[in-house]
C-alpha positions in Angstrom: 14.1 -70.7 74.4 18.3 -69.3 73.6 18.7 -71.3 76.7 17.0 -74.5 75.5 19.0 -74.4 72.1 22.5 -73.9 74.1 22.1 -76.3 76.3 21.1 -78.7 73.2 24.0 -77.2 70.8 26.9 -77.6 74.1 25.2 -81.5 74.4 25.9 -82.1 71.2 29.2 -80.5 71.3 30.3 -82.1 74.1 28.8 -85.7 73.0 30.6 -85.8 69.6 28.6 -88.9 68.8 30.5 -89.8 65.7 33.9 -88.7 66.6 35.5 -89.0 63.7 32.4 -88.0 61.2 32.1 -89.7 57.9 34.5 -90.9 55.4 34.3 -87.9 52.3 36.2 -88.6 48.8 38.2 -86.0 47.3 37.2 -86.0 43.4 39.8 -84.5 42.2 43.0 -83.3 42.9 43.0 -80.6 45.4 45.6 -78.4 47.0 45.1 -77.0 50.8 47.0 -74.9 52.8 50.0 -75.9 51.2 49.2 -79.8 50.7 48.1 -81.7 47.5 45.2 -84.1 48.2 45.2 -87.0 45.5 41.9 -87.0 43.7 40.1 -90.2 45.3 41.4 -89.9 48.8 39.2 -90.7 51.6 39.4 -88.1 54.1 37.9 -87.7 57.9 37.1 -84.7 59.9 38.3 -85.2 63.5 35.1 -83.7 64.8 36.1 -84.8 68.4 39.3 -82.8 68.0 37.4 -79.8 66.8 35.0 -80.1 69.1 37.4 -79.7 72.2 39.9 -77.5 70.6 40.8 -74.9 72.8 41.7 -72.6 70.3 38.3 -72.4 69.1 36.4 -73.3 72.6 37.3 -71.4 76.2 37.6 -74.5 78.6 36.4 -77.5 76.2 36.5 -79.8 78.7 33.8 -78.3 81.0 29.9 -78.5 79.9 28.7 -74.8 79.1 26.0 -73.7 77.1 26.6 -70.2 78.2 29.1 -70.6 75.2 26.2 -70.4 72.6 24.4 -67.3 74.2 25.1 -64.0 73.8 26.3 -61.7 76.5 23.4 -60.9 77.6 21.9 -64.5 77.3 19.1 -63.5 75.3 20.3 -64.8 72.0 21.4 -68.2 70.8 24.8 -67.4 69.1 25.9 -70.3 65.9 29.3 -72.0 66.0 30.5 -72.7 63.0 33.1 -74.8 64.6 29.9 -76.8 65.8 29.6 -80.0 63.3 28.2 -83.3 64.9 26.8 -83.6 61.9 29.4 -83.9 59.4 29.4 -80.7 56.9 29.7 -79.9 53.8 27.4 -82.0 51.0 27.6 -85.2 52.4 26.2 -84.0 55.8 23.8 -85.7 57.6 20.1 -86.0 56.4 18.5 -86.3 59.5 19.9 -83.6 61.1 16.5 -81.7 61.1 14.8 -84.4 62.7 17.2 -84.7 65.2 17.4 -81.2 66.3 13.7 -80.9 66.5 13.2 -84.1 68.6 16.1 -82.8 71.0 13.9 -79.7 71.4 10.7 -81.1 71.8 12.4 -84.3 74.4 14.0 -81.2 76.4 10.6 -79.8 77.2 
């Protein structure tokens, strides 16, 4: 099943759904990588950027769930850089659901 979940991790990877994720609030001031963040803020991940990145992905343009197995294809390798659904606290609930009705849909 490494396969299965590669092709299903690379869909939603290449998809990027909700490109720009969900509106997050700083609550208080914050400082990263050099810049101050006002508490209050709303801030966006670029998911779509992240998600074609190719600093992070080898040829982000092209549809390959090879990039999820291991060498040897036997093993379904995690991304962090993977996030169609948001991250952090404020990720989505129904991500669960959604990954296990992709699996079962697939078969």
């Amino acid at each position: 099943m490494p396969y299965t979940e590669a092709v299903i991790a690379e869909t939603l990877r290449y998809s990027s759904i909700l490109p720009n994720g969900a509106f997050q609030r700083v609550v208080k001031d914050t400082e990263f990588r050099g810049y101050t963040i006002p508490k209050d803020t709303n801030i966006l991940h670029n998911v779509l950027y992240i998600h074609f990145d190719p600093a992070v992905w080898v040829d982000p343009e092209k549809f390959r769930p090879e990039r999820f197995l291991s060498v040897d294809e036997k093993v379904f390798k995690k991304n962090e850089a993977l996030m169609p659904f948001s991250t952090g606290r404020r990720q989505c609930l129904g991500e669960t659901l959604v990954r296990h009705n992709l699996f079962f849909i697939r078969h």
